[in-house]
C-alpha positions as a Python dict, from the first residue, in 0.01 Angstrom:
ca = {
    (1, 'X'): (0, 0, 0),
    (2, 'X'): (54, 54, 365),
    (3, 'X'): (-30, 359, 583),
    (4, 'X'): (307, 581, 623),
    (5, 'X'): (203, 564, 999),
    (6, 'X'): (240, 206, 1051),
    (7, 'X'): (572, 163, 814),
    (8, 'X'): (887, 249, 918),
    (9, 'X'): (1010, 540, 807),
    (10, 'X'): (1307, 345, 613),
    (11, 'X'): (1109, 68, 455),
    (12, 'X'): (970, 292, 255),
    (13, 'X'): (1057, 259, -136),
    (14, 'X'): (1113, 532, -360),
    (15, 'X'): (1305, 543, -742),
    (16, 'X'): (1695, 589, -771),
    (17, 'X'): (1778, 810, -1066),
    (18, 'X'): (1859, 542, -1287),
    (19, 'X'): (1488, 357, -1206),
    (20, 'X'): (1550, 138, -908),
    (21, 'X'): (1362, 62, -613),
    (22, 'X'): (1522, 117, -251),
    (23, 'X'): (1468, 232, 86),
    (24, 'X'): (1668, 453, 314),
    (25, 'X'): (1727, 53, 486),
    (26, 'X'): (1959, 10, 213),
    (27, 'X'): (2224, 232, 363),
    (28, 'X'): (2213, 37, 711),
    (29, 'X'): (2220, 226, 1033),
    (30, 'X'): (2340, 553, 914),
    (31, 'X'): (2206, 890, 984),
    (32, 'X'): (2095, 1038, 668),
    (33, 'X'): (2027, 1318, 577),
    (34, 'X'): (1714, 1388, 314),
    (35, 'X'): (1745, 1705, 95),
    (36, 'X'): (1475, 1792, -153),
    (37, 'X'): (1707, 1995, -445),
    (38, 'X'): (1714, 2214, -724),
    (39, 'X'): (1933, 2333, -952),
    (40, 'X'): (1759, 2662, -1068),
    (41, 'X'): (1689, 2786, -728),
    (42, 'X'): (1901, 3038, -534),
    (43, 'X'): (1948, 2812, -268),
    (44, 'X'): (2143, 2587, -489),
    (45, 'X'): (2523, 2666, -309),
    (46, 'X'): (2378, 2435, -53),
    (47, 'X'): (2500, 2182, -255),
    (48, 'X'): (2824, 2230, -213),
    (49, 'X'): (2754, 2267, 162),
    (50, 'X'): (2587, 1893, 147),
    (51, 'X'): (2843, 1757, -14),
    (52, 'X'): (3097, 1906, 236),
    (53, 'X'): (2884, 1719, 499),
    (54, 'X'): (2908, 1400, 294),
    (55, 'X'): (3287, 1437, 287),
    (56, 'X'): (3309, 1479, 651),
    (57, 'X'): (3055, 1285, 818),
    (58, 'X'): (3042, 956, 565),
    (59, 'X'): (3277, 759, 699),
    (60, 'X'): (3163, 829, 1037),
    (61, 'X'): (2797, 692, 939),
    (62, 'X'): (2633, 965, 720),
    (63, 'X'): (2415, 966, 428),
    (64, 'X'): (2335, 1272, 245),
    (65, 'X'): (2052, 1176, -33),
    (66, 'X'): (1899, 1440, -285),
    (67, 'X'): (1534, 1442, -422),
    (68, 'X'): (1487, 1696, -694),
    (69, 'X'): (1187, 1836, -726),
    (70, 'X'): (1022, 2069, -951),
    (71, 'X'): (694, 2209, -740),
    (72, 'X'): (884, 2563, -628),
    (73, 'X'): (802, 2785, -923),
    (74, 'X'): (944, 2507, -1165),
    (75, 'X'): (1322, 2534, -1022),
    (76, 'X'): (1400, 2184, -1137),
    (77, 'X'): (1291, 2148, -1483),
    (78, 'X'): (1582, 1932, -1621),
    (79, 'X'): (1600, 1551, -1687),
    (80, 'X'): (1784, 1305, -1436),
    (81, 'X'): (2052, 1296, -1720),
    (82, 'X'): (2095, 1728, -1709),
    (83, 'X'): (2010, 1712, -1271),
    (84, 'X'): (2279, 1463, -1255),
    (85, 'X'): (2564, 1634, -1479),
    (86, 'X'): (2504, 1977, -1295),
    (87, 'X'): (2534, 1827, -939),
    (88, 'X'): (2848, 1703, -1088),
    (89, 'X'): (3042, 1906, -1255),
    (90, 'X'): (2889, 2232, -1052),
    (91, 'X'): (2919, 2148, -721),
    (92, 'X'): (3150, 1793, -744),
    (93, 'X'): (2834, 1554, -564),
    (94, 'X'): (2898, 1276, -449),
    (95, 'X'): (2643, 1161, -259),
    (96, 'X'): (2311, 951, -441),
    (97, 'X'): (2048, 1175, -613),
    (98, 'X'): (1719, 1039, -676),
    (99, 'X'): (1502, 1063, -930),
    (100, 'X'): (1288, 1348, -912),
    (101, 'X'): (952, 1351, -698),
    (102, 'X'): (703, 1557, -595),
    (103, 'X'): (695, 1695, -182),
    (104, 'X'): (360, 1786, -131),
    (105, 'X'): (-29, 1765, -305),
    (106, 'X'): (-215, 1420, -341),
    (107, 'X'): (93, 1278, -564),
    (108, 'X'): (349, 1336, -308),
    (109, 'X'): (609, 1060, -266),
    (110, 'X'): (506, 823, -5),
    (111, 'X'): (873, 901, 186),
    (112, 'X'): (782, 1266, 165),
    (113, 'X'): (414, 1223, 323),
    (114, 'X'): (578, 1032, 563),
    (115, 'X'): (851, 1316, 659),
    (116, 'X'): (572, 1582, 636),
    (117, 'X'): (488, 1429, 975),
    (118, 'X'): (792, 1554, 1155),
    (119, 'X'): (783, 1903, 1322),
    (120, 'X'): (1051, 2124, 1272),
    (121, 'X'): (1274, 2312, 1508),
    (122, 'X'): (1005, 2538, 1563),
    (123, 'X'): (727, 2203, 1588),
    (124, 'X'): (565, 2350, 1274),
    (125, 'X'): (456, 2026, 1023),
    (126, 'X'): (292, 2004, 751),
    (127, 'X'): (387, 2068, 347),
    (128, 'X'): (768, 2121, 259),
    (129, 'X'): (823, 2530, 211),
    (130, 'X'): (1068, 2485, -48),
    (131, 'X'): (1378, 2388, -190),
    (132, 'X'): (1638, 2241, 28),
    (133, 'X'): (1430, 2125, 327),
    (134, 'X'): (1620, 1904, 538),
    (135, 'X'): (1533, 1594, 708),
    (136, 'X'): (1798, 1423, 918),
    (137, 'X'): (1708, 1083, 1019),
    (138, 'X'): (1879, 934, 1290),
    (139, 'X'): (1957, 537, 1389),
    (140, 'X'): (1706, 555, 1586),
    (141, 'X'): (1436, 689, 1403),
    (142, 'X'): (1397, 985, 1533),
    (143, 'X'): (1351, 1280, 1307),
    (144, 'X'): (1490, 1633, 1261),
    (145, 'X'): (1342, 1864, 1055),
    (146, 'X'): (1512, 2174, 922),
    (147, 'X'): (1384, 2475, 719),
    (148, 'X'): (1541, 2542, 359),
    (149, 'X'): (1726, 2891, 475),
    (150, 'X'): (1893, 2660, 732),
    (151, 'X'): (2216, 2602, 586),
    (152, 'X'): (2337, 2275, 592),
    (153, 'X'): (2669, 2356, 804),
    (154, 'X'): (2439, 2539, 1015),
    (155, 'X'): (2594, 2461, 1408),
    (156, 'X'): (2227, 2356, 1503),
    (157, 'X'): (2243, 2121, 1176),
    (158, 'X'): (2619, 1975, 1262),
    (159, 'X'): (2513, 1947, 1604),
    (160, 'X'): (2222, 1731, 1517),
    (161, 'X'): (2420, 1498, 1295),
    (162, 'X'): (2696, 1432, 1521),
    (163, 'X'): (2438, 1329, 1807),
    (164, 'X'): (2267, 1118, 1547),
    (165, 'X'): (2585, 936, 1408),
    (166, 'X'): (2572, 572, 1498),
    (167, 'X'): (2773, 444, 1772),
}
């Protein structure tokens, strides 16, 4: 497989929720915006923040896309079939959810090694904290990072997307 470094960011492949391969290619030029999720954790109302985003920015060019994960104190312990019926019928999700990955140790997803990269607002890298890390991806490939406490309609997070919107 080929270094993270040398691959663009959105040819990378990762697994839909129902198996698939894809890449964040596959939605075009949009700006998306990468969420690792949980449905145990008390950061979970962010869904319904994400999904407001979604319903907003979509049509204008953004992507919101889900990863649950279980490495936060086992927040996600549910099968794709039980992730996929809560982000549902909780919090009315529209947008894709992957299947579930791992963030950080030796067996992180390649996509996630590859984000890991990208400083945050405060140019801090390095492992995902927990639950609901953002990374917004933009057109052009640059990167912003934003901590899991950061709310999604944060005004430093809607700021971000609507400078990273395509044209």
């Amino acid at each position: 497989m080929a270094d993270t470094q040398t691959v663009n960011i959105r040819d990378i492949a990762f697994q839909t929720a129902d198996g698939a391969e894809q890449t964040l290619a596959d939605f075009g030029d949009k700006a998306i915006l990468i969420v690792n999720v949980a449905s145990k954790c008390g950061l979970a109302p962010q869904y319904e923040q994400l999904e407001e985003l979604q319903r907003a920015y979509g049509e204008r060019g953004l992507q919101v896309v889900g990863f649950p994960c279980n490495q936060f104190m086992g927040q996600e312990p549910g099968s794709m079939e039980e992730i996929l019926e809560y982000c549902s019928t909780t919090w009315g999700v529209s947008f894709p959810v992957m299947d579930k990955i791992r963030v950080n140790g030796a067996h992180a997803a390649p996509l996630y090694k590859a984000l890991k990269k990208s400083p945050n607002v405060e140019g801090a890298r390095g492992p995902i904290m927990w639950n609901f890390e953002k990374f917004l991806i933009a057109p052009s490939g640059d990167v912003h990072r934003f901590r899991p406490q950061t709310k999604p309609d944060d005004p430093e997070v809607v700021a971000a997307i609507e400078a990273s919107l395509p044209a």
